[in-house]
C-alpha positions as CSV (number, residue, x, y, z in Angstrom):
1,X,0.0,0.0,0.0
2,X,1.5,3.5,-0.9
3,X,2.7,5.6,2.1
4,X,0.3,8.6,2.1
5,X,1.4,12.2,0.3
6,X,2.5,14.0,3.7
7,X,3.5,17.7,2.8
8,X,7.1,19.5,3.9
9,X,6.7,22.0,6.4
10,X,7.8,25.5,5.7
11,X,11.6,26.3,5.5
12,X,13.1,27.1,8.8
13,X,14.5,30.5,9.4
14,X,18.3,28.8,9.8
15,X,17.9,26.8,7.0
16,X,16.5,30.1,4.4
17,X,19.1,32.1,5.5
18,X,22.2,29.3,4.3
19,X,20.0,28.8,1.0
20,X,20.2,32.7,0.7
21,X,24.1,32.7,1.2
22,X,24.5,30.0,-0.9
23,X,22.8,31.5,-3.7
24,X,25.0,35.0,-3.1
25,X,27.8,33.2,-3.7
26,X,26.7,31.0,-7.0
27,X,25.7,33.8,-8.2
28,X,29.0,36.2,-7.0
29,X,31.3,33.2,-8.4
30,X,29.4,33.0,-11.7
31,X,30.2,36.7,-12.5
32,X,33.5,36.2,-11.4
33,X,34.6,33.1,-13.2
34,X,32.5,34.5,-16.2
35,X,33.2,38.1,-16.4
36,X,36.3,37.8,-14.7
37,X,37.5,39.5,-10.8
38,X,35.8,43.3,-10.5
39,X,38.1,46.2,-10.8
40,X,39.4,47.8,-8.0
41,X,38.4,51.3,-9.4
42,X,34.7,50.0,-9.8
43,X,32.8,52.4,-7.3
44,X,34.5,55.3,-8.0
45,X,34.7,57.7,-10.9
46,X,38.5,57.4,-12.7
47,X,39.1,60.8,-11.8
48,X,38.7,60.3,-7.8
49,X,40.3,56.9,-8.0
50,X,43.4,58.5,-9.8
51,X,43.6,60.3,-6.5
52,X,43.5,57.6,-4.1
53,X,46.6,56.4,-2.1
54,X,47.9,54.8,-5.4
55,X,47.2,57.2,-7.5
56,X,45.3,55.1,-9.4
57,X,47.7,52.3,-10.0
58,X,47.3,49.3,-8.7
59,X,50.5,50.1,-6.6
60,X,53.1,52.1,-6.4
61,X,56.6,50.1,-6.4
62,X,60.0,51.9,-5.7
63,X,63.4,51.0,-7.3
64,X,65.5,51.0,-4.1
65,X,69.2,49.3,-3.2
66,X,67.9,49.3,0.4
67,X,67.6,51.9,3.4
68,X,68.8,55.1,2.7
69,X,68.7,58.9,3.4
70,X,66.6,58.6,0.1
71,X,64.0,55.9,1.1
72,X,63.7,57.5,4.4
73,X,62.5,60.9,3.0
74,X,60.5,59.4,0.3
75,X,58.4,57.6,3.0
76,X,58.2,60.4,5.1
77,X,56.8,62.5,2.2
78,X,54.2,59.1,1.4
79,X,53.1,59.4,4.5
80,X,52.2,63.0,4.6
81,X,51.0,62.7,1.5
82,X,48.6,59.9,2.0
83,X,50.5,57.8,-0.4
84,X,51.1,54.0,0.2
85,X,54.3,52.7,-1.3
86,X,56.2,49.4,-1.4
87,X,59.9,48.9,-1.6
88,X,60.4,45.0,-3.1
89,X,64.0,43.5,-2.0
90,X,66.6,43.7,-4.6
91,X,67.5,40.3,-5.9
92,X,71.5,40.5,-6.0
93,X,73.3,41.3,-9.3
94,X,77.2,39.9,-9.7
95,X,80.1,41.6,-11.4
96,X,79.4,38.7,-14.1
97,X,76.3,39.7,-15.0
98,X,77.0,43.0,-15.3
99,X,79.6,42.4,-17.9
100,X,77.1,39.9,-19.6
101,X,74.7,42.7,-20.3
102,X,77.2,45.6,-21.4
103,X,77.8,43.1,-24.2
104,X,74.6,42.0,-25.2
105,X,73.7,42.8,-29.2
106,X,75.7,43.1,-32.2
107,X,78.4,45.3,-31.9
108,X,77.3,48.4,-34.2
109,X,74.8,49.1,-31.7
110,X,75.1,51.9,-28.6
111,X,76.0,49.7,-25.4
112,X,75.9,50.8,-21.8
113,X,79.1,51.8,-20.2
114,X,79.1,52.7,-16.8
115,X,78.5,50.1,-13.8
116,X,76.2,51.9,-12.3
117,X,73.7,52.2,-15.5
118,X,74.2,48.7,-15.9
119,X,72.7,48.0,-12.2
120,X,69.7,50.4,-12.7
121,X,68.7,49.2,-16.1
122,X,68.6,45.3,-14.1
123,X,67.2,46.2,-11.3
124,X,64.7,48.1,-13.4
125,X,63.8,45.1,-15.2
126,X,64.0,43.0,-12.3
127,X,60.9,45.4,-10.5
128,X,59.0,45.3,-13.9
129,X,59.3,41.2,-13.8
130,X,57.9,42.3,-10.1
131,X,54.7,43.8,-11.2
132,X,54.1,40.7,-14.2
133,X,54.4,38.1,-11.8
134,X,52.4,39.9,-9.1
135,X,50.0,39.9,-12.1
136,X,49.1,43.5,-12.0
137,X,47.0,45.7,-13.9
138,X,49.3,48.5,-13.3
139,X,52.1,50.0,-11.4
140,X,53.6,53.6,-10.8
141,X,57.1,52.9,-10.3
142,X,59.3,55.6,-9.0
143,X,63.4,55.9,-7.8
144,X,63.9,56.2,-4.5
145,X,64.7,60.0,-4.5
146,X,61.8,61.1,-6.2
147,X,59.6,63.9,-4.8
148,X,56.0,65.4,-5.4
149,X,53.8,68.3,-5.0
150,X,52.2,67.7,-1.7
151,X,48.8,68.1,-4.2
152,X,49.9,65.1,-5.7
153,X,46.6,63.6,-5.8
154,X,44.6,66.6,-7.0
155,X,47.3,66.8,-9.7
156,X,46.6,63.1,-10.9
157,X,43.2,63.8,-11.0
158,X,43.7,66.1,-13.5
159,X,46.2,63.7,-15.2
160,X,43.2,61.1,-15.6
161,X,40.6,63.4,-17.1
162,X,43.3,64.9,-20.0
163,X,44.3,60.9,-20.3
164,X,41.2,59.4,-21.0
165,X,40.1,62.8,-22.8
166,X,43.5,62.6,-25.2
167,X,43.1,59.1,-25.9
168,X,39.1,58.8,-26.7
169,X,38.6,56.8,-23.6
170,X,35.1,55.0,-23.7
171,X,33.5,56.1,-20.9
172,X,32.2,52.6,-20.1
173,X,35.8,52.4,-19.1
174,X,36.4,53.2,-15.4
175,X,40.1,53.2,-14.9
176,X,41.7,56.2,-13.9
177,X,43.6,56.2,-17.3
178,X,42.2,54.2,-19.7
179,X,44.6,51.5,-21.6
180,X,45.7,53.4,-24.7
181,X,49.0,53.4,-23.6
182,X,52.1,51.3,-22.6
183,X,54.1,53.6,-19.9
184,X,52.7,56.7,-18.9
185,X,55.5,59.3,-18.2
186,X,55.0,61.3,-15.4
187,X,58.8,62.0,-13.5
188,X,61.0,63.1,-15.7
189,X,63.7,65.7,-16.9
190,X,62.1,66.9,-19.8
191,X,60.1,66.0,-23.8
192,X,60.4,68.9,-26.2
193,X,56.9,70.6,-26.7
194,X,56.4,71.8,-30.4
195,X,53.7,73.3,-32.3
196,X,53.6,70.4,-34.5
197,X,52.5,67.9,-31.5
198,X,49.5,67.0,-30.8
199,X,48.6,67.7,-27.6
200,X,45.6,68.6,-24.8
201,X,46.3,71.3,-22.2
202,X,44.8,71.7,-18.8
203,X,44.7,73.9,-16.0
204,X,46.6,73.0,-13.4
205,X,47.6,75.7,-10.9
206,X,50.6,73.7,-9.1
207,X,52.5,73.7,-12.7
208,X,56.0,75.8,-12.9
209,X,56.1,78.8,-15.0
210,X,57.9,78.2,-18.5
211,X,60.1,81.0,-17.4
212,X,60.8,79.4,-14.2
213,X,61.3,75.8,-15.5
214,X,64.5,74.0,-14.5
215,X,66.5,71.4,-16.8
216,X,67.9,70.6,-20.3
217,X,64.4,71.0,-22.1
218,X,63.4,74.6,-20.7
219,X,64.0,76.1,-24.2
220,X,61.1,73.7,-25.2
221,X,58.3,74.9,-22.1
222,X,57.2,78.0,-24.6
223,X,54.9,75.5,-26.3
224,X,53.2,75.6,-23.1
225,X,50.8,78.1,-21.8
226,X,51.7,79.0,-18.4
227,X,49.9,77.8,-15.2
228,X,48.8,74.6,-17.4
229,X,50.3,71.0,-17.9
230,X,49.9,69.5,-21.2
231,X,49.5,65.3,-22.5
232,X,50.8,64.0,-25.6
233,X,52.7,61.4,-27.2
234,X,56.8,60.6,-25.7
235,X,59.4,60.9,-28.0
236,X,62.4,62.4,-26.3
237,X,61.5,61.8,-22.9
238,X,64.3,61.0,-20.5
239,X,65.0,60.1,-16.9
240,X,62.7,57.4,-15.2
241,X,62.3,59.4,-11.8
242,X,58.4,58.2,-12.0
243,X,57.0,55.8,-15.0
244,X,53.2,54.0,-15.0
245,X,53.4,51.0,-16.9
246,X,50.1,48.7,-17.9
247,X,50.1,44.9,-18.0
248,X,50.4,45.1,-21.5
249,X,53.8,47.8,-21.1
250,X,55.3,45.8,-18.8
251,X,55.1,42.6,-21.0
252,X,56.4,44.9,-24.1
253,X,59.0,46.5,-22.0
254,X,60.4,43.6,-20.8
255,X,61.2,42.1,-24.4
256,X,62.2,45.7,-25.9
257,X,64.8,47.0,-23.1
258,X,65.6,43.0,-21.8
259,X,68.2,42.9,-24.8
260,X,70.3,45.6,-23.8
261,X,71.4,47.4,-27.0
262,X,71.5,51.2,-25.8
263,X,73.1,53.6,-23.3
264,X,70.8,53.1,-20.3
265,X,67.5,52.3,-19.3
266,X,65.1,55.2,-20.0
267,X,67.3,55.8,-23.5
268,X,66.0,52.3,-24.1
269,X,62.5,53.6,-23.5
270,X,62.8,56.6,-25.1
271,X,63.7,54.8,-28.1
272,X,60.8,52.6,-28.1
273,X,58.8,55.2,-27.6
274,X,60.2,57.0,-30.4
275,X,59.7,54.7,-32.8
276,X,56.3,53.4,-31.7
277,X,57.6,49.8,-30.6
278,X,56.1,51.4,-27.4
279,X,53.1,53.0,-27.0
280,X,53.8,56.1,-24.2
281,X,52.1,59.3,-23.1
282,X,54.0,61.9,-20.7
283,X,52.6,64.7,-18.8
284,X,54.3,68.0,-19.4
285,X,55.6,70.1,-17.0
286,X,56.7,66.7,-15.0
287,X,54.9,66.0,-11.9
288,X,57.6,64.3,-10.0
289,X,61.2,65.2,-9.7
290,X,64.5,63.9,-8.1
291,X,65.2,65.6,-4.8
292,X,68.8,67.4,-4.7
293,X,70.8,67.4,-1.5
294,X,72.3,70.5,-0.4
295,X,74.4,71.9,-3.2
296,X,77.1,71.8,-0.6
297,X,77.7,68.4,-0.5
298,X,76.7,67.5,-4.5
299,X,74.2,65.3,-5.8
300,X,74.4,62.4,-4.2
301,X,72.5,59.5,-6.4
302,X,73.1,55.5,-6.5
303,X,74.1,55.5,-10.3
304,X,76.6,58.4,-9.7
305,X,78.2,56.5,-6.5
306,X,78.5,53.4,-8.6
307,X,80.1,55.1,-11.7
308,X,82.6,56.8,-8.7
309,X,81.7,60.1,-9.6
310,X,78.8,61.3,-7.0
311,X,79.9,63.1,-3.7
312,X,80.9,60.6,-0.4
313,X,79.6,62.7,2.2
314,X,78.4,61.2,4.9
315,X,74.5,60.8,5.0
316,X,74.4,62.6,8.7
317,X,76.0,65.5,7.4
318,X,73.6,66.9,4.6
319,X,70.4,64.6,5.6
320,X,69.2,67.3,8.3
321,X,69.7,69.8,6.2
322,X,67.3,71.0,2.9
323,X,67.8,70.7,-0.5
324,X,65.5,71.1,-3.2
325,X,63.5,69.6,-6.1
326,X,63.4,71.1,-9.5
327,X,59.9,72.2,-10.7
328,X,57.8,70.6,-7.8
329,X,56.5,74.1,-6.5
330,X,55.9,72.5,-3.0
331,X,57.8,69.9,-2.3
332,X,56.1,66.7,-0.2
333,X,59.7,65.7,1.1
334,X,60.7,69.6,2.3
335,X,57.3,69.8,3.8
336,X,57.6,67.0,5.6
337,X,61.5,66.7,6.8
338,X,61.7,70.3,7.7
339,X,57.9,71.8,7.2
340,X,58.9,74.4,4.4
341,X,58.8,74.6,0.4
342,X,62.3,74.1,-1.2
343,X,64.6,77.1,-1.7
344,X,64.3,77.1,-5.0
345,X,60.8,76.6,-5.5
C-alpha cells in the first residue's frame, strides 16, 4: 500500500538564511569566473580613484638598493601625503652579470658603459618582472629620491581626465587612465613641446612657470601656456624618476629593453617610444622630480656612487639639512622633513 502524500513544512529560518548565502555566492562566483574579478576602481569615478593612495595604479613600487637617506624621505613624504608605497628587495646582481649585459647585441649598436647604468637598467627590469608576476594591472614605479607636489593627488586627478580625454577613452571604461597606452610618463627631466605635436592642455595651478622651468628642455616649455600642464605622445622623454606601466607595457618593456642594445634604461625607453615599438604618453611640465641634496655636498645618487663620480659625504652631514627639487613648487619631502617649500621653488 503506498505511504500517504505528507506535505514538507515551511523552510526554517536557519535553514532560508544558508540557501540565501549560498545563492550569493553562485551567483557572485558565476560573475567572477565569467566576467572575470571586479576592478578595484569600480565604485569610483577614474578621476577620484586617480587620487586615491595609489594614485590610481594598482601600486606604487619603488626601485631602491635598500635603506637610505633617500628611502627615508620618500616615505616620510608618502606618509604626509597619503600615499602608500612598497619597496620590493633587490634580488643581487654579480660583477658577471654585469659584464654579460654591457655586451649584449651586435656590436654596431650603442651599449651601456658605466657600472652603475648597468645596475639600474637590471634592477629596473627586475621590478617590472615584479609587477608581471604579481600579475598586476598597473604599477607607478618611482626611484627612491623622487619627490611630489604635496597636491599630488589633485594633480593626478587632472592627469586622468586629460588621459582618457586625449586618448578617446570610452566612458564605459572606469580606470583612472584608460589603456591606450604602454608607460605613462610622469617624472622626468624633460620632452620637447612643439607646435607640431599633438597635444591637450589643462589647468593646473601647481604647474612651474615656463620661465621658471629647470632642466635641459626649458627652451622647449614656450609651447606651453603657463599655469597649465599638457598630454601628448613621448618621443624624447628622458629620466625614469616616476613611470606608469600597464600589463600590457610591462610585457612589451620587458622584451624591448631585456636585450640591452643602448646607453641606459630610459634611452632604451625613449627609443621605443620613439619609434612606436612602445606605445607612451607623458605629462608636461613633469609632476615628480628627483630631490637634490644641499648643493654643498653635490648630488648624491646611486648610479653616480656606482660610476665613482657622486659626492661621499656622509648621509648625517647633509640629511638634516634641505635641498630642493626642480619644478615641484611645493615639495612633499621639504614639507615634511623640515615643514617648508624648497629654496628654489
Amino acid at each position: 500500500m503506498p505511504h500517504p502524500f505528507t506535505p514538507r513544512g515551511r523552510l526554517s529560518h536557519g535553514r532560508l538564511k544558508h540557501l540565501v548565502v549560498a545563492c550569493i555566492f553562485t551567483i557572485i562566483t558565476y560573475y567572477y569566473v565569467s566576467r572575470g574579478p571586479p576592478t578595484q576602481f569600480a565604485l569610483l569615478s577614474p578621476k577620484d580613484a586617480a587620487g586615491n593612495s595609489t594614485l590610481g595604479f594598482q601600486k606604487i613600487l619603488v626601485l631602491s638598493e635598500g635603506p637610505s637617506w633617500r628611502t627615508r624621505g620618500l616615505k616620510a613624504a608618502a606618509e604626509h601625503t597619503g600615499l602608500d608605497v612598497e619597496i620590493p628587495k633587490q634580488p643581487p646582481l654579480t660583477v658577471e652579470m654585469i659584464e654579460a649585459f654591457q655586451k649584449l647585441g651586435p656590436e654596431n649598436v650603442p651599449h651601456p658603459v658605466d657600472t652603475g647604468e648597468v645596475r639600474n637598467w637590471l634592477s629596473s627590469l627586475d621590478l617590472v618582472k615584479y609587477m608581471v608576476m604579481a600579475d598586476l594591472e598597473s604599477a607607478l614605479f618611482l626611484e627612491d629620491d623622487v619627490d611630489w607636489d604635496v597636491s599630488v593627488k589633485d594633480q593626478m586627478r587632472l592627469v586622468s581626465d586629460a588621459v582618457r580625454e586625449f586618448t578617446l577613452t570610452d566612458s564605459q571604461d572606469r580606470s583612472p587612465y584608460g589603456h591606450a597606452w604602454d608607460i605613462l610618463w610622469i617624472g622626468h627631466s624633460g620632452e620637447p613641446t612643439v607646435n607640431k605635436t599633438r597635444r591637450l592642455e589643462y589647468d593646473d595651478p601647481s604647474a612651474p612657470l615656463p620661465a621658471n622651468y629647470i632642466g635641459w628642455s626649458k627652451r622647449y616649455m614656450d609651447g606651453i601656456t603657463p599655469g597649465k600642464r599638457a598630454v601628448q605622445r613621448s618621443s624624447l622623454t628622458v629620466a625614469s624618476f616616476a613611470i606608469g606601466f600597464s600589463r600590457r607595457g610591462a610585457m612589451k618593456v620587458l622584451k624591448w629593453a631585456g636585450k640591452g642594445e643602448d646607453k641606459a634604461f630610459d634611452i632604451r625607453l625613449q627609443q621605443g617610444c620613439k619609434f612606436k615599438d612602445l606605445s607612451c604618453l607623458v605629462i608636461n611640465p613633469e609632476l615628480m622630480h628627483h630631490y637634490v641634496p644641499p648643493t654643498d655636498f653635490g648630488h648624491i645618487s646611486t648610479v653616480a656612487d656606482a660610476n665613482l663620480k657622486g659626492s661621499k659625504a656622509e648621509e648625517e652631514e647633509f640629511e638634516h639639512v634641505m635641498g630642493d627639487t626642480p619644478n615641484i613648487l611645493h615639495s612633499a619631502r621639504c614639507r615634511a622633513l623640515f615643514d617648508s617649500t624648497c629654496p628654489r621653488n
